[in-house]
PDB file with one MODEL, atoms N, CA, C and O in Angstrom:
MODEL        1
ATOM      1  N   UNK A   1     -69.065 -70.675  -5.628  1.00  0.00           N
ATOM      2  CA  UNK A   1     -68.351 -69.468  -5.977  1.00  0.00           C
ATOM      3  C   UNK A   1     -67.495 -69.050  -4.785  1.00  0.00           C
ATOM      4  O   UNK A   1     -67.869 -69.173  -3.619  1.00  0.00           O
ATOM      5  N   UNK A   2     -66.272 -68.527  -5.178  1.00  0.00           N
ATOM      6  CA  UNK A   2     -65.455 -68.142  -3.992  1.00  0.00           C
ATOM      7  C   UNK A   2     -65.647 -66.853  -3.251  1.00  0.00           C
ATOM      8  O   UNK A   2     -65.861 -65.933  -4.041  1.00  0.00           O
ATOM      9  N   UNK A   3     -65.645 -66.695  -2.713  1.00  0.00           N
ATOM     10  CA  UNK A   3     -65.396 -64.833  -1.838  1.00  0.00           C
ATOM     11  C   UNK A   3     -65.164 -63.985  -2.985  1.00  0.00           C
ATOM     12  O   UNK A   3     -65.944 -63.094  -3.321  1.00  0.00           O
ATOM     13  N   UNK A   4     -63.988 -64.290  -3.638  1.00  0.00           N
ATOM     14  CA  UNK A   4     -63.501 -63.194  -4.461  1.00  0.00           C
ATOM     15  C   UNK A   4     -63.868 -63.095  -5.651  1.00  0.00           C
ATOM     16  O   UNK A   4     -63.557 -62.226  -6.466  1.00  0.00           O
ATOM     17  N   UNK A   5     -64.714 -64.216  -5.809  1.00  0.00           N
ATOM     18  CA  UNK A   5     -65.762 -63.992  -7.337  1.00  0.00           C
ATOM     19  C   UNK A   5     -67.186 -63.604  -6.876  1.00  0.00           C
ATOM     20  O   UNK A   5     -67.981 -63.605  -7.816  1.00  0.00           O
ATOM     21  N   UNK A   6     -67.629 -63.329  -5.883  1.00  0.00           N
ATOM     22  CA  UNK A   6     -68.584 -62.842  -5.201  1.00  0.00           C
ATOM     23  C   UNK A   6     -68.224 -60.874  -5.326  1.00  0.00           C
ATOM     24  O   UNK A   6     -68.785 -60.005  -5.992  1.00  0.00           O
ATOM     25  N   UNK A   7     -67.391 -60.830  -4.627  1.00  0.00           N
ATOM     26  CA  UNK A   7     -66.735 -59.643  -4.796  1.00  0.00           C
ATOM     27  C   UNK A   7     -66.169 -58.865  -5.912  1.00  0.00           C
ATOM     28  O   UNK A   7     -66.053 -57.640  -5.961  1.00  0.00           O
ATOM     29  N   UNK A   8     -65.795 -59.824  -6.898  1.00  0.00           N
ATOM     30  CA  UNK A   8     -65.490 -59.206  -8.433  1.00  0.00           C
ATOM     31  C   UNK A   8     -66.726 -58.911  -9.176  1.00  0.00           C
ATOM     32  O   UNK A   8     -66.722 -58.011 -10.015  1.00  0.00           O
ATOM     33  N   UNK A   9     -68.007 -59.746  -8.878  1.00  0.00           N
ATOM     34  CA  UNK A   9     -69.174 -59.476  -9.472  1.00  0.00           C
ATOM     35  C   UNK A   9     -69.662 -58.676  -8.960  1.00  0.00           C
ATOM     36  O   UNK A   9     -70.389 -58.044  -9.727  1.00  0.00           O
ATOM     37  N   UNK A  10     -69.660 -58.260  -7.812  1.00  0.00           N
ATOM     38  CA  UNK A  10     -70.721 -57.029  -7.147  1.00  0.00           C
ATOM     39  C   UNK A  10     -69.827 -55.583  -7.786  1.00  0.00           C
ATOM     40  O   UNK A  10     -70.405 -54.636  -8.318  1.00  0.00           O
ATOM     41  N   UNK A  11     -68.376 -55.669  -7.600  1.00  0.00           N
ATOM     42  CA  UNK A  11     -68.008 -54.708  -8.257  1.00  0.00           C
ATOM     43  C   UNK A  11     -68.297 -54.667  -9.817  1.00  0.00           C
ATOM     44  O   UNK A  11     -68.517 -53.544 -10.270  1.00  0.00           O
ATOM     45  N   UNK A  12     -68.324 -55.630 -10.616  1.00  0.00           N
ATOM     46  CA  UNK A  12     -68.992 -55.877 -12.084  1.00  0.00           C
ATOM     47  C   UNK A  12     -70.055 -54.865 -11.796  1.00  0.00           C
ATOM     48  O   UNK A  12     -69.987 -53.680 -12.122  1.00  0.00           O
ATOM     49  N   UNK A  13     -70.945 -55.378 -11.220  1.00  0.00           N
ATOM     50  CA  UNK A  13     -72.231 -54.646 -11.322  1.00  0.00           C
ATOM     51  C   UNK A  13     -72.616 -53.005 -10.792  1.00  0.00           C
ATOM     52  O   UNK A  13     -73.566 -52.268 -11.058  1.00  0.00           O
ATOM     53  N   UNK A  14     -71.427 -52.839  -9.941  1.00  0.00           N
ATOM     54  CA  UNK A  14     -71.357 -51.608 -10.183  1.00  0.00           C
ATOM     55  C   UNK A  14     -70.230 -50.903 -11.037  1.00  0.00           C
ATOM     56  O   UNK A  14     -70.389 -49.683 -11.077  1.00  0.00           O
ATOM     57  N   UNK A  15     -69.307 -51.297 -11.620  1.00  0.00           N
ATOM     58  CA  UNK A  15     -68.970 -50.784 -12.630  1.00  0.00           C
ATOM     59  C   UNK A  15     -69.829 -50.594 -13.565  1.00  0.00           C
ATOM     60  O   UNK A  15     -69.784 -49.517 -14.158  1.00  0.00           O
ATOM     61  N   UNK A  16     -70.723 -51.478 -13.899  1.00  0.00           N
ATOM     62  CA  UNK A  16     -71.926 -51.127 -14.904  1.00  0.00           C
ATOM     63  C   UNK A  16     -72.852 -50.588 -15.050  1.00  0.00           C
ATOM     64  O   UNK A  16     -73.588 -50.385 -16.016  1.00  0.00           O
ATOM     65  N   UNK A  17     -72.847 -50.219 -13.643  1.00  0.00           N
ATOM     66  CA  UNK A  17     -74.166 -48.960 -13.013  1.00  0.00           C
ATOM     67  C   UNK A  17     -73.212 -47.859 -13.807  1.00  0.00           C
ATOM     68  O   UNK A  17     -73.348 -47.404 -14.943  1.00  0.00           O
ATOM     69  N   UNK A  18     -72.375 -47.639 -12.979  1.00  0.00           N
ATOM     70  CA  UNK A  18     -71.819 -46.230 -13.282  1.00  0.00           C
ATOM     71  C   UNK A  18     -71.465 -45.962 -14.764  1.00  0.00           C
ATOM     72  O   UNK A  18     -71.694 -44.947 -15.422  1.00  0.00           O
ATOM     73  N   UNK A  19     -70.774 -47.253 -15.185  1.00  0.00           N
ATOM     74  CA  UNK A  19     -71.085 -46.693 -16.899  1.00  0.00           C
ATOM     75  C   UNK A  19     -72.477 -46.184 -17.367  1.00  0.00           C
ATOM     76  O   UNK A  19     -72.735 -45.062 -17.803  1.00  0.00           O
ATOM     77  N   UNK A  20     -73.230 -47.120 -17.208  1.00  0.00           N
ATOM     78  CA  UNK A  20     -74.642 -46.734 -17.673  1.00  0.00           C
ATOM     79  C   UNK A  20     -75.028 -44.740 -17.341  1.00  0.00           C
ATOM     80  O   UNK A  20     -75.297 -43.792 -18.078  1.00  0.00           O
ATOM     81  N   UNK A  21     -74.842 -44.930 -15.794  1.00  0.00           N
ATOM     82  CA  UNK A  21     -74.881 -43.453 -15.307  1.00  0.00           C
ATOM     83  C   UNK A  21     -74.252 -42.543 -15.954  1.00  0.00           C
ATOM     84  O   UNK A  21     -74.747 -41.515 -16.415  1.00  0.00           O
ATOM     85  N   UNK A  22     -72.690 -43.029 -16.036  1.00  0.00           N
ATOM     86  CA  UNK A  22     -72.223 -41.461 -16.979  1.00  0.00           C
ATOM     87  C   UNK A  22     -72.551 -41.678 -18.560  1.00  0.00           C
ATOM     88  O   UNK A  22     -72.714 -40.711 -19.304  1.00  0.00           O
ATOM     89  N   UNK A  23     -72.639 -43.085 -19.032  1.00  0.00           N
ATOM     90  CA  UNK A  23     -73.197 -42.528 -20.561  1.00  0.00           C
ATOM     91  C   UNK A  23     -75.115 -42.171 -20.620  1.00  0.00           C
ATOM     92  O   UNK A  23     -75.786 -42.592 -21.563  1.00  0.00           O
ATOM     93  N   UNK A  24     -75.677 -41.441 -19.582  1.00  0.00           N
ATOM     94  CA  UNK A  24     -76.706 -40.871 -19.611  1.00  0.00           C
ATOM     95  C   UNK A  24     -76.294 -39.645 -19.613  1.00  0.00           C
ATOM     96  O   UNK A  24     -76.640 -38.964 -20.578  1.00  0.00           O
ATOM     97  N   UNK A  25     -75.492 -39.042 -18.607  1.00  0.00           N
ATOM     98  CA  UNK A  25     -74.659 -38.003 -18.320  1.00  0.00           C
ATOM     99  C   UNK A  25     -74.476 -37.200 -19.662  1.00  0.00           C
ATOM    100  O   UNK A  25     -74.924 -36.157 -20.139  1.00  0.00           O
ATOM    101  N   UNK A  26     -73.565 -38.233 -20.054  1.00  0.00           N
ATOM    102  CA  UNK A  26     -72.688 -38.013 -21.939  1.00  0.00           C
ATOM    103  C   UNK A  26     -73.921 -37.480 -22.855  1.00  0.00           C
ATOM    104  O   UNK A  26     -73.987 -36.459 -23.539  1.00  0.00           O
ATOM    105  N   UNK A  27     -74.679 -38.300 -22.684  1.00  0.00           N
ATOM    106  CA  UNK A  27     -76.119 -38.094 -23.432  1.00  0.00           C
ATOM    107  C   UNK A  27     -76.883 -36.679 -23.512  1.00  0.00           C
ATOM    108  O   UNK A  27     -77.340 -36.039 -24.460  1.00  0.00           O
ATOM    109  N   UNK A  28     -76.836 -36.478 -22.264  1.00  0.00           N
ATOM    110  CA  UNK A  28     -77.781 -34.960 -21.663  1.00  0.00           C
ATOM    111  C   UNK A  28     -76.589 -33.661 -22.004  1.00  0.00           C
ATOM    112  O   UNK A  28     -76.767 -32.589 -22.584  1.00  0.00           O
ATOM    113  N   UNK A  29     -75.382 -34.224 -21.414  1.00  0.00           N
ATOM    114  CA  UNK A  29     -74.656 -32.675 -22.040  1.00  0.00           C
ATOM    115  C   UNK A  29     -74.003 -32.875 -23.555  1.00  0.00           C
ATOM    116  O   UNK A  29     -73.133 -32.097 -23.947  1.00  0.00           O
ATOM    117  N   UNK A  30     -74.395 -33.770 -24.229  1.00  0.00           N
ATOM    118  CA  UNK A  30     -74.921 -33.770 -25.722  1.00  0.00           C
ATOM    119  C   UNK A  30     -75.563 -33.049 -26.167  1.00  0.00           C
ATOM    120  O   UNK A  30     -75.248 -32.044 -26.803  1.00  0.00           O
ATOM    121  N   UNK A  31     -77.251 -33.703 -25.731  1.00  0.00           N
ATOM    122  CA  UNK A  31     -78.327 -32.503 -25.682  1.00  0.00           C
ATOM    123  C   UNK A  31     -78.351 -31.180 -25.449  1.00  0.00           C
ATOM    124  O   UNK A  31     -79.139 -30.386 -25.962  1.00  0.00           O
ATOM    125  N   UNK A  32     -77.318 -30.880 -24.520  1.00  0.00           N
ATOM    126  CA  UNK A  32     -77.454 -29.525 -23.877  1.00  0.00           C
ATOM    127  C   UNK A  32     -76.135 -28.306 -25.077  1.00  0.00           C
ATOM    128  O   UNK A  32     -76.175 -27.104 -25.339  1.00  0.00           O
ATOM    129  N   UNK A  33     -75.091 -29.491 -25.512  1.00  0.00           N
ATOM    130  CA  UNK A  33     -74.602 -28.364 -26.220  1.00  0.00           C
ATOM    131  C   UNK A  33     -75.079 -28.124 -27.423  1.00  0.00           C
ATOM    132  O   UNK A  33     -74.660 -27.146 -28.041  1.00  0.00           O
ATOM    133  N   UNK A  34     -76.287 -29.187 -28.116  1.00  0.00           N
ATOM    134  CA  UNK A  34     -76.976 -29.156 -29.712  1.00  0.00           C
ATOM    135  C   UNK A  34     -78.308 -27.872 -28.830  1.00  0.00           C
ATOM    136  O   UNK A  34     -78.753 -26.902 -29.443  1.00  0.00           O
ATOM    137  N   UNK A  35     -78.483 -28.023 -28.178  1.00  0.00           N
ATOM    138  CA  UNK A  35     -79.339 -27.134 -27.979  1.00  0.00           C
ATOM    139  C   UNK A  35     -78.716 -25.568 -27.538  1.00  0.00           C
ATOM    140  O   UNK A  35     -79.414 -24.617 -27.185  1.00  0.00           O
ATOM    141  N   UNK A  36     -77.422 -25.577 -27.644  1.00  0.00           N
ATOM    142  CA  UNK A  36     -76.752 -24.095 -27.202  1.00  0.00           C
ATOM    143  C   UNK A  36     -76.446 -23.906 -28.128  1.00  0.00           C
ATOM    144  O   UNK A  36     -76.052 -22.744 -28.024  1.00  0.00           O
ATOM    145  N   UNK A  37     -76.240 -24.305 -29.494  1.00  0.00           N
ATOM    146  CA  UNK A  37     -75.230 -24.367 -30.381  1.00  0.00           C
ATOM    147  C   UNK A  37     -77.096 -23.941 -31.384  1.00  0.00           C
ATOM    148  O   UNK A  37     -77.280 -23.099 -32.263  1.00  0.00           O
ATOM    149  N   UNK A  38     -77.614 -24.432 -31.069  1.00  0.00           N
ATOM    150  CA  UNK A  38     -79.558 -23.984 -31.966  1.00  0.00           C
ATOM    151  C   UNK A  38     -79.703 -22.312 -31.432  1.00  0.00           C
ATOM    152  O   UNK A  38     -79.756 -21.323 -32.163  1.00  0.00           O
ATOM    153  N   UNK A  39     -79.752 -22.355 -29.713  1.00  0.00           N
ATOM    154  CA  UNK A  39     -79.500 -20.756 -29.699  1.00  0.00           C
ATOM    155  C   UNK A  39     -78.720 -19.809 -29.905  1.00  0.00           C
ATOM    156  O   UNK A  39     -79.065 -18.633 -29.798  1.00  0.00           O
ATOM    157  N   UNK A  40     -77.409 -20.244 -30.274  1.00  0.00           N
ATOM    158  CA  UNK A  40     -76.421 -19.722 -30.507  1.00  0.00           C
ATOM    159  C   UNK A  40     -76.870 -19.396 -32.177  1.00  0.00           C
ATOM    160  O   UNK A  40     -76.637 -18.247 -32.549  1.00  0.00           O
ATOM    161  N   UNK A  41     -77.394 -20.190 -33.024  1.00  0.00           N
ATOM    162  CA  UNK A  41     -77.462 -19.900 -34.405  1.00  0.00           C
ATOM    163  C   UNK A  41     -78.927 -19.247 -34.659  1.00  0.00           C
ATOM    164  O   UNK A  41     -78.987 -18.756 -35.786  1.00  0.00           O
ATOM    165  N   UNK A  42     -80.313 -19.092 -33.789  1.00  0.00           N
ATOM    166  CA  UNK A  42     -80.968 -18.377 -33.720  1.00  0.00           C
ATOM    167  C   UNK A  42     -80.667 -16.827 -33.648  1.00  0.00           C
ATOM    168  O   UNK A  42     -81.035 -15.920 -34.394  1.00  0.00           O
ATOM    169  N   UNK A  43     -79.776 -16.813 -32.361  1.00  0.00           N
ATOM    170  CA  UNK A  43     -79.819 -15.493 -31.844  1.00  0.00           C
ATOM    171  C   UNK A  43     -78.820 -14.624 -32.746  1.00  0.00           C
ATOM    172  O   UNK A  43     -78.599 -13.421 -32.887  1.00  0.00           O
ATOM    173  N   UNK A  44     -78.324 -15.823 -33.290  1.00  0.00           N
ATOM    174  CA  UNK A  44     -77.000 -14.912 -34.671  1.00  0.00           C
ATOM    175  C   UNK A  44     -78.282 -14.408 -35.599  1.00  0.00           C
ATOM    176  O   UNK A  44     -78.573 -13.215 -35.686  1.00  0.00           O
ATOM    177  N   UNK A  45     -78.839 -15.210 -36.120  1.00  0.00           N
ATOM    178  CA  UNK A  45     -80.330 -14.820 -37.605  1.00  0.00           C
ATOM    179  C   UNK A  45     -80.959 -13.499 -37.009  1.00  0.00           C
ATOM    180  O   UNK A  45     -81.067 -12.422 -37.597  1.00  0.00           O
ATOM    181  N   UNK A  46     -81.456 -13.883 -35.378  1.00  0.00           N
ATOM    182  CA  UNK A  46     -82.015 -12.466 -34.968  1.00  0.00           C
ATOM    183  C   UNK A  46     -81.377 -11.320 -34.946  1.00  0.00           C
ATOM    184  O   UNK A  46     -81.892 -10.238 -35.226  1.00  0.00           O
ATOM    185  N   UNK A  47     -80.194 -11.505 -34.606  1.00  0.00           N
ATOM    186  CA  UNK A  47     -79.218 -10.339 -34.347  1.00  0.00           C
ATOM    187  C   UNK A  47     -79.321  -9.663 -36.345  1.00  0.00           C
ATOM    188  O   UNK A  47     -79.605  -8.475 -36.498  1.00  0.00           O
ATOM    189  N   UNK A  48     -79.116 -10.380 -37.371  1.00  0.00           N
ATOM    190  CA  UNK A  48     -79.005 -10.107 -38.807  1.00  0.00           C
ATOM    191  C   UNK A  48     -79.991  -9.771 -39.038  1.00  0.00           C
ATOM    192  O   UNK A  48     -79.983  -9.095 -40.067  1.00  0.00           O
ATOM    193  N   UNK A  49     -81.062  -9.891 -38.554  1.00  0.00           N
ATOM    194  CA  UNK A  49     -82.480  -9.415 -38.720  1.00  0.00           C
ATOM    195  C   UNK A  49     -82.408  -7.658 -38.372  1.00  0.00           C
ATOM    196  O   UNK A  49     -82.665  -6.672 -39.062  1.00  0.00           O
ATOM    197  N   UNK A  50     -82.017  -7.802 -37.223  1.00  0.00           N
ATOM    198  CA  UNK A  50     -82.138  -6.548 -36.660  1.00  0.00           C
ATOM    199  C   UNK A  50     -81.129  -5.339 -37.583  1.00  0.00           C
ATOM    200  O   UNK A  50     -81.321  -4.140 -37.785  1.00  0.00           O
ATOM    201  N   UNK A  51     -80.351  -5.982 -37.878  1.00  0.00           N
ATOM    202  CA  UNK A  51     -79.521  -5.465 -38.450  1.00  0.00           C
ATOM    203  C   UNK A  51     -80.167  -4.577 -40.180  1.00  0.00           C
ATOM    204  O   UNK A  51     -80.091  -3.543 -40.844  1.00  0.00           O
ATOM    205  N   UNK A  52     -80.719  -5.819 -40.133  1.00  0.00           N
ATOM    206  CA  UNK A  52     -81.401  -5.428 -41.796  1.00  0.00           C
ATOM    207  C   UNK A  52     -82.943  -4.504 -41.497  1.00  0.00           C
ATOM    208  O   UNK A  52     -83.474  -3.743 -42.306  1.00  0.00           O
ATOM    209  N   UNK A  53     -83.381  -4.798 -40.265  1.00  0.00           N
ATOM    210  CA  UNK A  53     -84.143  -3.653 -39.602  1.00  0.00           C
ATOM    211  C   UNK A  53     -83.557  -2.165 -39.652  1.00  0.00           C
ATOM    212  O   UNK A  53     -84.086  -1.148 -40.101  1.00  0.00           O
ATOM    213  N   UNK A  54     -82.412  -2.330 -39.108  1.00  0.00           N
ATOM    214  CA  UNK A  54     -81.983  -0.927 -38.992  1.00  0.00           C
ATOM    215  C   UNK A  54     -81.476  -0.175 -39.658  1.00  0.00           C
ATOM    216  O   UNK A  54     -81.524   1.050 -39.540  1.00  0.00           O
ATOM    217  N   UNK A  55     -80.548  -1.195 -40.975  1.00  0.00           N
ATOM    218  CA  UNK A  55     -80.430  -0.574 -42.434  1.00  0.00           C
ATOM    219  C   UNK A  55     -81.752   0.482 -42.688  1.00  0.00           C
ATOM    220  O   UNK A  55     -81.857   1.698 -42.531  1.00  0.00           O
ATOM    221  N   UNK A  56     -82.881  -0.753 -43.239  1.00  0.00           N
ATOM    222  CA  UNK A  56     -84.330  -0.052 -43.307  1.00  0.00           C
ATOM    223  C   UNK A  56     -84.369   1.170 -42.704  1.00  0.00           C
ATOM    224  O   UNK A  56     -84.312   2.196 -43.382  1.00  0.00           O
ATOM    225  N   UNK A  57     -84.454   1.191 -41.551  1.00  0.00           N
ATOM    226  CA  UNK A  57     -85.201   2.590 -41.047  1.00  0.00           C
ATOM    227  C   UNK A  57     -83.535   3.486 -40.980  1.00  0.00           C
ATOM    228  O   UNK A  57     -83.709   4.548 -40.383  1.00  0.00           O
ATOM    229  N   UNK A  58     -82.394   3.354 -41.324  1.00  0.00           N
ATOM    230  CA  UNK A  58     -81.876   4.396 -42.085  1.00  0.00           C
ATOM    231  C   UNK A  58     -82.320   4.786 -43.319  1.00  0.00           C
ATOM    232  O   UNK A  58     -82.641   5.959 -43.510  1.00  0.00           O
ATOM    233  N   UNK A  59     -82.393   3.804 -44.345  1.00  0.00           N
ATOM    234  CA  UNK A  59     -82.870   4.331 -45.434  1.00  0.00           C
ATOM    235  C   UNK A  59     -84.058   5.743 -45.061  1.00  0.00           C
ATOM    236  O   UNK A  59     -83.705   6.921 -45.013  1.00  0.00           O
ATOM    237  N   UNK A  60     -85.191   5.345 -44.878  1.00  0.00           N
ATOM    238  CA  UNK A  60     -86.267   5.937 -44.739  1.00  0.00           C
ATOM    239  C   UNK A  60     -86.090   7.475 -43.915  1.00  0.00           C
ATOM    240  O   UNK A  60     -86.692   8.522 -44.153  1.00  0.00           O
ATOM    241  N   UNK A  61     -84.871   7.153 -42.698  1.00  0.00           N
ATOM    242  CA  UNK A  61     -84.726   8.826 -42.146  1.00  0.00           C
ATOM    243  C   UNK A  61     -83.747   9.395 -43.036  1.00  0.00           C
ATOM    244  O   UNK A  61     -83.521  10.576 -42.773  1.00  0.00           O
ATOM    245  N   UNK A  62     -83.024   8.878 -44.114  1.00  0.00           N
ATOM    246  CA  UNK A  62     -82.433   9.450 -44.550  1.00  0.00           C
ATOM    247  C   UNK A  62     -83.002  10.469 -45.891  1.00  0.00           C
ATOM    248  O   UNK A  62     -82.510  11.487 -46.378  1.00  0.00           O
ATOM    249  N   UNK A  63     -84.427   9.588 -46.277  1.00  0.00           N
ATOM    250  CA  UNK A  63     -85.031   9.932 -46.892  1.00  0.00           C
ATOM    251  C   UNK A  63     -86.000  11.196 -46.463  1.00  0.00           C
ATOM    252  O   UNK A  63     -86.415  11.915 -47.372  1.00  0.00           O
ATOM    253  N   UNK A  64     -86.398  11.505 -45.002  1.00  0.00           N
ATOM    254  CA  UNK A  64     -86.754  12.087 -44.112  1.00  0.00           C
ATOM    255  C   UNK A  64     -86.285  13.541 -44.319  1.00  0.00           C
ATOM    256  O   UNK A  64     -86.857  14.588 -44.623  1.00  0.00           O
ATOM    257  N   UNK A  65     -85.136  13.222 -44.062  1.00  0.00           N
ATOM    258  CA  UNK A  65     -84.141  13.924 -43.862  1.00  0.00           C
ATOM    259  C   UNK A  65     -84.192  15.014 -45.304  1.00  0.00           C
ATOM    260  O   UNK A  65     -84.693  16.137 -45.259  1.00  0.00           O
ATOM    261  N   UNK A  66     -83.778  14.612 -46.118  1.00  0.00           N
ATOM    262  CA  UNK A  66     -84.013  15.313 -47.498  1.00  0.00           C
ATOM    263  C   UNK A  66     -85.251  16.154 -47.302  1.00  0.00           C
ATOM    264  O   UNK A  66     -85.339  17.349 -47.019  1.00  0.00           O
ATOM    265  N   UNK A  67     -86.224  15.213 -47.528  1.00  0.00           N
ATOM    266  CA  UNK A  67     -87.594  16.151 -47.680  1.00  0.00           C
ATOM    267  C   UNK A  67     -87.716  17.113 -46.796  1.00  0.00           C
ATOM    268  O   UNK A  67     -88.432  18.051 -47.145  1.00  0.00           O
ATOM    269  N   UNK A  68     -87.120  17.176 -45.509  1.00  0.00           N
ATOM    270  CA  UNK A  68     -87.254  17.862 -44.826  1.00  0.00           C
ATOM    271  C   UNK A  68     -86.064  19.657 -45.077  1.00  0.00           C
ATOM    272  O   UNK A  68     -86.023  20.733 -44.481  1.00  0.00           O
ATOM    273  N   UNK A  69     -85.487  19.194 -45.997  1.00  0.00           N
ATOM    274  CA  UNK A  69     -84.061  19.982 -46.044  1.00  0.00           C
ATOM    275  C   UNK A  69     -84.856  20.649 -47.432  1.00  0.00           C
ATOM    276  O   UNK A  69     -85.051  21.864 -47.469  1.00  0.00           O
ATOM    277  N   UNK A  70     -85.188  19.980 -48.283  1.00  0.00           N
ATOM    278  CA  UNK A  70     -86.077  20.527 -49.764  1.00  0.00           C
ATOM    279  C   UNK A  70     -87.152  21.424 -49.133  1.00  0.00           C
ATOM    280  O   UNK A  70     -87.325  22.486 -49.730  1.00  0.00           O
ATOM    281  N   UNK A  71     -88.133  21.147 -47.725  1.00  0.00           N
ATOM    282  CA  UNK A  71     -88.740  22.018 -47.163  1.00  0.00           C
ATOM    283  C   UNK A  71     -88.518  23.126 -47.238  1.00  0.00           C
ATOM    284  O   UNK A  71     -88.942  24.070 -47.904  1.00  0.00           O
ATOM    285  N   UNK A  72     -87.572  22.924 -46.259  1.00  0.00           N
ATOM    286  CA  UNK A  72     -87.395  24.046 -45.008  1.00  0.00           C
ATOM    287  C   UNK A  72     -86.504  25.237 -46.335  1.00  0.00           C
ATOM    288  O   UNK A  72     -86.708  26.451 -46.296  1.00  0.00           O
ATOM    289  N   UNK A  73     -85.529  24.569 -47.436  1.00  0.00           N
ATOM    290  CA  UNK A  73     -85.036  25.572 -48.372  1.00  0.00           C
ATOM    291  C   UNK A  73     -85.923  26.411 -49.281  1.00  0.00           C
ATOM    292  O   UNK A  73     -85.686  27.569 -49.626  1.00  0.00           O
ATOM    293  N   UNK A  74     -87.283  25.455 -49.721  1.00  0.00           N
ATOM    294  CA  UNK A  74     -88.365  25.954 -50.139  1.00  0.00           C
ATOM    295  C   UNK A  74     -89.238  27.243 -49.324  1.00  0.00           C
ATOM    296  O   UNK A  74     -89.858  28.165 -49.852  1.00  0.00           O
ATOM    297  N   UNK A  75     -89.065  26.980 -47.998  1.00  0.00           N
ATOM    298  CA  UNK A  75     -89.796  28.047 -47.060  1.00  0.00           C
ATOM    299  C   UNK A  75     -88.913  28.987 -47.086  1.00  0.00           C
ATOM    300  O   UNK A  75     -89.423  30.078 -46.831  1.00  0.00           O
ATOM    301  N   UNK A  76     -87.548  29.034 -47.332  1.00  0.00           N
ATOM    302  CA  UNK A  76     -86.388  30.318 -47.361  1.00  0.00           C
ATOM    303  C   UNK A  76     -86.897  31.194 -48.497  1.00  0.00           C
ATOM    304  O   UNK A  76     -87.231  32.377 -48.549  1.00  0.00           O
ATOM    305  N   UNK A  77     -86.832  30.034 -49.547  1.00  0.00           N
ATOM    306  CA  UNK A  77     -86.796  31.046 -50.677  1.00  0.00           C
ATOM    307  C   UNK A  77     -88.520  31.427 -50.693  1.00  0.00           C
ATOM    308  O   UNK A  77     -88.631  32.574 -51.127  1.00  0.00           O
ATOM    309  N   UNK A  78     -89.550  30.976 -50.441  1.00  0.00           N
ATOM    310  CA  UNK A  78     -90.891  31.695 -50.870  1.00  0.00           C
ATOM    311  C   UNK A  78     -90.475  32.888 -49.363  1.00  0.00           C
ATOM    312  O   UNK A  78     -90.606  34.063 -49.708  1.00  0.00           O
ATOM    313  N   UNK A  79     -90.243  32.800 -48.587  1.00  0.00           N
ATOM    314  CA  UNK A  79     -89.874  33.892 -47.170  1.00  0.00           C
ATOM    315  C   UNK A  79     -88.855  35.102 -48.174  1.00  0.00           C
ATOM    316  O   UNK A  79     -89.289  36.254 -48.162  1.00  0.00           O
ATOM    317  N   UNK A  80     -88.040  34.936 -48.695  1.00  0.00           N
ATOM    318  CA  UNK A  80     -87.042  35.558 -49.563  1.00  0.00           C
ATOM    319  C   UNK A  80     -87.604  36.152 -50.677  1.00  0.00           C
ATOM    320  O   UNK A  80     -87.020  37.201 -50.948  1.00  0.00           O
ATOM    321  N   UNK A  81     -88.969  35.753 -51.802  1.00  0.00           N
ATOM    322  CA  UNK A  81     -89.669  36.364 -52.272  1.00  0.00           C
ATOM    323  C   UNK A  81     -90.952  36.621 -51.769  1.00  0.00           C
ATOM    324  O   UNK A  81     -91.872  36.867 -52.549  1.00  0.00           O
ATOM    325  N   UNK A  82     -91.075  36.599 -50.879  1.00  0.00           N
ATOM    326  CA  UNK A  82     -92.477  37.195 -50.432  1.00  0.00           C
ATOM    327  C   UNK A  82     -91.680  38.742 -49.589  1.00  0.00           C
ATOM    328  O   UNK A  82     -92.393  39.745 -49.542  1.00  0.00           O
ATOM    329  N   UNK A  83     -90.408  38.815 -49.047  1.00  0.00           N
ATOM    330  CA  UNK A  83     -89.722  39.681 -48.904  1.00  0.00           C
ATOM    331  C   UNK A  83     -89.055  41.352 -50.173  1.00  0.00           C
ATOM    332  O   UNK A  83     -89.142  42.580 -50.140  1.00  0.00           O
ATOM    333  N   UNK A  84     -88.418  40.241 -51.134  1.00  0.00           N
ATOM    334  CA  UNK A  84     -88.605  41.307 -51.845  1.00  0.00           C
ATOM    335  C   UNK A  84     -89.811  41.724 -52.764  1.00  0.00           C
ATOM    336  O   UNK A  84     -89.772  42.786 -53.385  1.00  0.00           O
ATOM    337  N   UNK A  85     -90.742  40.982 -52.827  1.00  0.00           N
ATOM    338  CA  UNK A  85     -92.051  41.763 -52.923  1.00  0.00           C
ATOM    339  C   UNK A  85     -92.567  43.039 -52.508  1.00  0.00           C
ATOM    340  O   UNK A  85     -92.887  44.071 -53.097  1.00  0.00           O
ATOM    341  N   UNK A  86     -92.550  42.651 -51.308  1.00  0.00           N
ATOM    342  CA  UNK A  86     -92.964  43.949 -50.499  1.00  0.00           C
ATOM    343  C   UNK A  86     -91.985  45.322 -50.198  1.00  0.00           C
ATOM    344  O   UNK A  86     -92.263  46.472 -49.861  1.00  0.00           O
ATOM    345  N   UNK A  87     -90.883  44.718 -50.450  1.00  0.00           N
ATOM    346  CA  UNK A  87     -89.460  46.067 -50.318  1.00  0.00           C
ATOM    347  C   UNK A  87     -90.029  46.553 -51.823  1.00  0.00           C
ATOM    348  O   UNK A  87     -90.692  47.589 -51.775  1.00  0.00           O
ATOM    349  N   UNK A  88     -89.924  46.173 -52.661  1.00  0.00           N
ATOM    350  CA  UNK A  88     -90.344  46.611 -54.099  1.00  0.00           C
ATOM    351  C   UNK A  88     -91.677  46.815 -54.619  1.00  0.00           C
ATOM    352  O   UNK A  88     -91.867  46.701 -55.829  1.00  0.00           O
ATOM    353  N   UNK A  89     -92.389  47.035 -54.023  1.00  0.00           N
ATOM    354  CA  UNK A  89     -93.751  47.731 -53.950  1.00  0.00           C
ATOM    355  C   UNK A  89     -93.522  49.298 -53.372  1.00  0.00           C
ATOM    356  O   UNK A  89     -94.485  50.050 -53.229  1.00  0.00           O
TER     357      UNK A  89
ENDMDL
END
């Protein structure tokens, strides 16, 4: 073998390292964007979750809310006849 086929093969062989190296590379930030792209579509479901959480507990203060307003108008008016009761006695 000559010098320069000595020398074309050692570079062979590291050209083939380094392919090998960056298609591991290729491989892992593969992995890394299927796995950003999984939290990315988790944290969207959680975020809709929360969302449908918080619908919910509007409903319920809104419902709150009423009963509390039917109260407090109920305590006017028995306060309002327990008032003229006593003026009219």
């Amino acid at each position: 073998m000559t010098e320069q086929e000595i020398i074309n093969q050692a570079l062979q062989r590291q050209i083939d390292a380094q392919t090998a190296r960056i298609d591991n590379v290729l491989a892992k930030v593969d992995m890394l964007v299927g796995e950003m792209r999984d939290r990315d579509n988790q944290r969207v479901q959680d975020i809709r979750e929360i969302r449908n959480s918080l619908d919910g507990m509007g409903k319920h203060v809104r419902n709150l809310t009423i009963a509390a307003m039917v109260g407090m108008g109920s305590m006017t008016i028995a306060g309002i006849a327990v008032a003229i009761s006593i003026f009219l006695k």
